[in-house]
N, C-alpha and C positions, 0 to 999 in steps of 0.2 A: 504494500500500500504506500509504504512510504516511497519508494522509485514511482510510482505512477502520480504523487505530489508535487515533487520534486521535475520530473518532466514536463508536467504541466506549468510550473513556477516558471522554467527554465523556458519553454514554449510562448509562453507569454511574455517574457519579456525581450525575446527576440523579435517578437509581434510592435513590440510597445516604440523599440528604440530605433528598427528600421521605419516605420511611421514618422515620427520625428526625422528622421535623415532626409525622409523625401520632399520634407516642405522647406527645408534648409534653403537659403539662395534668396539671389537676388528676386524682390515683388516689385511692383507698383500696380494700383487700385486701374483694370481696364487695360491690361496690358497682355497679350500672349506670351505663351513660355519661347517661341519663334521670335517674335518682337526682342524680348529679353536678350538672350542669346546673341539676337543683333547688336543690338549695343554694347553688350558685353565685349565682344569682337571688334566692334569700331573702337573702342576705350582700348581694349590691348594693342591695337594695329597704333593707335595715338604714341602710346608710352612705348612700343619699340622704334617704332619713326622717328621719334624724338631723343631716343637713345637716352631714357630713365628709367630709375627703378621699377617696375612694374605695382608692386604691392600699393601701397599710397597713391602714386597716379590714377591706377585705375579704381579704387574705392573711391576717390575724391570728384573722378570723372563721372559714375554712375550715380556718388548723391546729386550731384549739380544737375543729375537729368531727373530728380522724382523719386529714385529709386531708393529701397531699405534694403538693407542686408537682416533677413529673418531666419 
């Protein structure tokens, strides 16, 4: 009894946490996950063209458009 507890506990929260991972990423309110994406790409294409760090550039590019990091 107890392994069949225990599998279910462990079931569950592989359920719980991959859930959470899929909503991760960039949103904004009326926008396509294709849209997203898009601009995502146009922010990195920015920050390699311009030959900067990636990380900070493109977080700072995607708030400037609307976008949260959720």
């Amino acid at each position: 009894m107890k392994k069949i507890i225990a599998a279910a506990a462990f079931l569950l929260c592989g359920i719980y946490f991959s859930s959470c991972a899929a909503v991760a990423g960039w949103q904004k309110a009326g926008v396509s996950q294709e849209e997203t994406e898009n601009t995502l790409a146009q922010c990195e294409y920015e920050a390699a063209k311009d030959h900067v760090e990636r990380g900070d550039f493109v977080t700072n590019c995607m708030k400037r458009q609307g976008f949260r990091y959720k």
